[in-house]
N, CA and C of each residue as an Amber inpcrd file, in Angstrom:
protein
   222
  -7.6350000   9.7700000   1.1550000  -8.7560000   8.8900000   1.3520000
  -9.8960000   9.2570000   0.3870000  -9.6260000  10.8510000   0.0540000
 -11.2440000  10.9620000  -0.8910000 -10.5700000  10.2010000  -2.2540000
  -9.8110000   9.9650000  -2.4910000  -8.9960000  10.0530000  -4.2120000
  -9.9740000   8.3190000  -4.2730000  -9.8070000   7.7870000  -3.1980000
 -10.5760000   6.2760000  -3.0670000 -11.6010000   6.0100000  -2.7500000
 -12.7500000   7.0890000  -2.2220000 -13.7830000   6.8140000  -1.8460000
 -13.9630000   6.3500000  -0.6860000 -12.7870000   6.6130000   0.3560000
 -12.8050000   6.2060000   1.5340000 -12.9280000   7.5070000   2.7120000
 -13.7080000   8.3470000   2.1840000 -13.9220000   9.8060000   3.1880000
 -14.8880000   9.5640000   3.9920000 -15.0130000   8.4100000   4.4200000
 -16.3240000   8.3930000   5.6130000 -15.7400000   7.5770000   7.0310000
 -14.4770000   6.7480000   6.2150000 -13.7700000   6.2110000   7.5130000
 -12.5910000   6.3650000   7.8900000 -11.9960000   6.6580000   9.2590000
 -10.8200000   7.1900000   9.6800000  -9.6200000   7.0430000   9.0290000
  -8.7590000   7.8480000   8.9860000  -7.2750000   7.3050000   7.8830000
  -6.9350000   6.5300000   9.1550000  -6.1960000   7.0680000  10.1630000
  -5.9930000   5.6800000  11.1080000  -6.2250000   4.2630000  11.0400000
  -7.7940000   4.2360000  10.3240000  -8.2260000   2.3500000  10.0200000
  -7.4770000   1.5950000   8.5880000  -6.4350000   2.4440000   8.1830000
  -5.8880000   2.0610000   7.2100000  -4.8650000   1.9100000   7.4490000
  -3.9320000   0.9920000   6.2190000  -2.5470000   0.6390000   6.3180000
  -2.1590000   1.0800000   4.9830000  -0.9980000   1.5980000   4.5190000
  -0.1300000   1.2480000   3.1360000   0.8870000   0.5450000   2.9420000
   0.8240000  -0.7700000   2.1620000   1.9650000  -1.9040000   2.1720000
   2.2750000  -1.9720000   0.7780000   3.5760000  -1.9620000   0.7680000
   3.8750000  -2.5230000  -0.7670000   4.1050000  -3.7870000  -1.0300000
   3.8830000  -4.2490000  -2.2890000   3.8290000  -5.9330000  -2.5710000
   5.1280000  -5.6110000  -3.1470000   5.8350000  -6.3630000  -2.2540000
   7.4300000  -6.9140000  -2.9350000   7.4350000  -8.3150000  -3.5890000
   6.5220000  -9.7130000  -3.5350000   6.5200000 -10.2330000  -4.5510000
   5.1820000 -10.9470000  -3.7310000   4.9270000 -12.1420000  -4.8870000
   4.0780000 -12.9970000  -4.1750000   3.8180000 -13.1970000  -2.4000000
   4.5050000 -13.8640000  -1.9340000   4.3550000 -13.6970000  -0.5770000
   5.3180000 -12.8920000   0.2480000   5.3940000 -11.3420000  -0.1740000
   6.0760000 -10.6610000   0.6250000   5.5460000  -9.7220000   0.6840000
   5.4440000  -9.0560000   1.7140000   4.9470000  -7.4350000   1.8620000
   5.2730000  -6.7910000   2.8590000   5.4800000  -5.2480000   2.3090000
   6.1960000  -4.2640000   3.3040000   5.3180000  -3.2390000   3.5000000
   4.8480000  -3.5190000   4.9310000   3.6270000  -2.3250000   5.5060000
   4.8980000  -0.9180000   5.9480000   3.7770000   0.1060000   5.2880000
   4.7330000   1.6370000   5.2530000   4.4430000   1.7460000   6.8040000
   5.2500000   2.1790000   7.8230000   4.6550000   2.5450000   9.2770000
   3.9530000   4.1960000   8.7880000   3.2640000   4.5580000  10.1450000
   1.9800000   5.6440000   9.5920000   3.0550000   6.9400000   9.9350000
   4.1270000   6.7800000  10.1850000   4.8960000   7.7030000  10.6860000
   5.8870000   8.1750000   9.6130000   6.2210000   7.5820000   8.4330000
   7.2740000   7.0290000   7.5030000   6.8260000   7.8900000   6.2340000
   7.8750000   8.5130000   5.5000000   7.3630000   9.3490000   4.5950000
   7.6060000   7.9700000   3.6030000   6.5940000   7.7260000   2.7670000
   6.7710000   6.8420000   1.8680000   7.7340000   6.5910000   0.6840000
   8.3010000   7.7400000   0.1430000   9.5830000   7.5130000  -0.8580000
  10.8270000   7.2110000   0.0860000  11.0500000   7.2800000   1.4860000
  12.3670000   6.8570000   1.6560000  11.7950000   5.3750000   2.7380000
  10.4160000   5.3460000   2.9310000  10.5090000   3.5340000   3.3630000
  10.2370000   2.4410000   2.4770000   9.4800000   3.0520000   1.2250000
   9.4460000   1.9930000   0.4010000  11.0180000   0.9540000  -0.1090000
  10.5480000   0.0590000  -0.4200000  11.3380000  -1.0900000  -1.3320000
  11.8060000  -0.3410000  -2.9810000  12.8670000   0.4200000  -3.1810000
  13.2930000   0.5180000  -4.5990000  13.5370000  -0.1860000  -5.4940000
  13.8940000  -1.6190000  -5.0680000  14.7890000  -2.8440000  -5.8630000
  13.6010000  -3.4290000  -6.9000000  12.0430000  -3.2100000  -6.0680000
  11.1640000  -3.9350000  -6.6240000  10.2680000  -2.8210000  -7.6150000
   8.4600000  -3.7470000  -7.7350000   8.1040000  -2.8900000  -8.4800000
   7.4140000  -2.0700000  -7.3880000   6.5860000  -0.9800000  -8.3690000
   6.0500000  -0.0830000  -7.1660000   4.3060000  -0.4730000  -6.7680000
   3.8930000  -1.9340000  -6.4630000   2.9310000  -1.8180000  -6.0720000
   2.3600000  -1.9080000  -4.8830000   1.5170000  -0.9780000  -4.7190000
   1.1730000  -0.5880000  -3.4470000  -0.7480000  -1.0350000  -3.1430000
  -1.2620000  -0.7520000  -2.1650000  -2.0890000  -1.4840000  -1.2400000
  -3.2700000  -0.5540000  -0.6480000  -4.2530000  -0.2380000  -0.1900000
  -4.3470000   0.6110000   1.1100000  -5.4240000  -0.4060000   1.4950000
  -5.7450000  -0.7300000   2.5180000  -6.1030000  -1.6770000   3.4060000
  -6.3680000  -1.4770000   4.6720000  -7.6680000  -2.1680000   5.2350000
  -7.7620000  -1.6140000   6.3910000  -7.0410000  -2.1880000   7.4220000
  -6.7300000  -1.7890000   8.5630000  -5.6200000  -2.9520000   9.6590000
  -6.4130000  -3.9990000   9.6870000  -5.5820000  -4.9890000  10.3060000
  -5.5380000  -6.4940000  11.1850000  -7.3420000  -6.6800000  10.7950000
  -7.3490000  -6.7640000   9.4150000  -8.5390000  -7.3650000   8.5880000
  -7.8270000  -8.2370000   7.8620000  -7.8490000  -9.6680000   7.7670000
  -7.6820000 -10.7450000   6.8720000  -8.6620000 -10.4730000   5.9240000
  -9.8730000 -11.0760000   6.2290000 -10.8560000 -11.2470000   5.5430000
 -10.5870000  -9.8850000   4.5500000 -10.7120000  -8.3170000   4.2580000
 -11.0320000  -7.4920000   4.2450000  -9.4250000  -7.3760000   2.9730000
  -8.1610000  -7.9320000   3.6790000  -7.1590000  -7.3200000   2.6800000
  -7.2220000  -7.9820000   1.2560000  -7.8700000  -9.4680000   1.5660000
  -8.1880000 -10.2760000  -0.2140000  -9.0940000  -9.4500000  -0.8300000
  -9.7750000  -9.2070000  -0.6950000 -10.5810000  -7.5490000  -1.3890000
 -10.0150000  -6.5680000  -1.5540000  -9.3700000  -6.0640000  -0.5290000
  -8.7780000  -4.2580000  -1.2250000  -7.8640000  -4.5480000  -1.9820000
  -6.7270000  -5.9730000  -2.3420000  -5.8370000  -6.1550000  -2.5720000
  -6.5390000  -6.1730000  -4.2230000  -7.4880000  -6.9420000  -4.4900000
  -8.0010000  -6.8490000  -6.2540000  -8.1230000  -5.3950000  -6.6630000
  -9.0570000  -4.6320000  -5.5320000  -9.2340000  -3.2690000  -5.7880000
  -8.7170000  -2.0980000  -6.1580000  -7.6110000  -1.7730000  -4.9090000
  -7.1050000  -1.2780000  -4.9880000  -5.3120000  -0.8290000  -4.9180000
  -4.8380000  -2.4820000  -5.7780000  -3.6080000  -1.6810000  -6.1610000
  -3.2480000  -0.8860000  -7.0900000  -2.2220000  -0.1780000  -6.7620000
  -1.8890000   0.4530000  -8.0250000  -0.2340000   0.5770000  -8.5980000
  -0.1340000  -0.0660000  -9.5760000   1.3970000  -0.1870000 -10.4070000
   1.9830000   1.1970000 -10.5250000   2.7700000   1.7020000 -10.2610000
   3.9250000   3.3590000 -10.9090000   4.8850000   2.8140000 -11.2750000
   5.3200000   3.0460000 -12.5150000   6.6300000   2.9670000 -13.1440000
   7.8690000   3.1300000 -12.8210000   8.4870000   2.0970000 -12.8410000
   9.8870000   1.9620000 -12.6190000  10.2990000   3.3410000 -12.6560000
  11.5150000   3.5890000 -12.1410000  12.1580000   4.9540000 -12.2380000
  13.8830000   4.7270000 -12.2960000  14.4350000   5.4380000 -13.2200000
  15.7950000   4.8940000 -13.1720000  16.6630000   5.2410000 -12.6290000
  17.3870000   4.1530000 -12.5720000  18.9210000   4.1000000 -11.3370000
  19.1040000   5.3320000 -11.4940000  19.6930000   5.8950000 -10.5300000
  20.9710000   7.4790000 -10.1800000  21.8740000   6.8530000  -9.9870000
C-alpha cells in the first residue's frame, strides 16, 4: 500500500483484479497467492481498487494499472 500512496487506508478496503480483456475481469480473492490465481493465457494487467466502489474503480483503473511482461511458455 505505501509503494501507492495508499498508507493511510486499510489494505482490507482494497481489491486486486486483473484485466483479462475489455469487459472481463478477474478479482484475486484476499486469501490467494497471486502467481497461482492469476490468468496466464492473458496479459499481466492488474488493478488495485477499492471494494464495491463503481464510481471509485473508473479512476483507479486510469491510475493505477500496471502492464509486466509476458513471460515464456515452460
Amino acid at each position: 500500500m505505501l509503494k501507492h500512496n495508499l498508507d493511510s487506508d486499510p489494505a482490507e478496503e482494497y481489491e486486486l483484479v486483473q484485466v483479462i480483456s475489455e469487459d472481463k475481469e478477474l478479482v484475486i480473492p484476499d486469501s490467494a497467492n497471486v502467481f497461482y490465481a492469476m490468468n496466464s493465457q492473458v496479459n499481466f494487467d492488474f488493478i488495485l481498487r477499492k471494494k464495491n466502489s463503481m464510481e471509485d474503480q473508473v479512476k483507479l483503473r486510469s491510475r493505477t494499472s500496471l502492464t509486466l511482461p509476458r513471460t515464456a511458455k515452460r
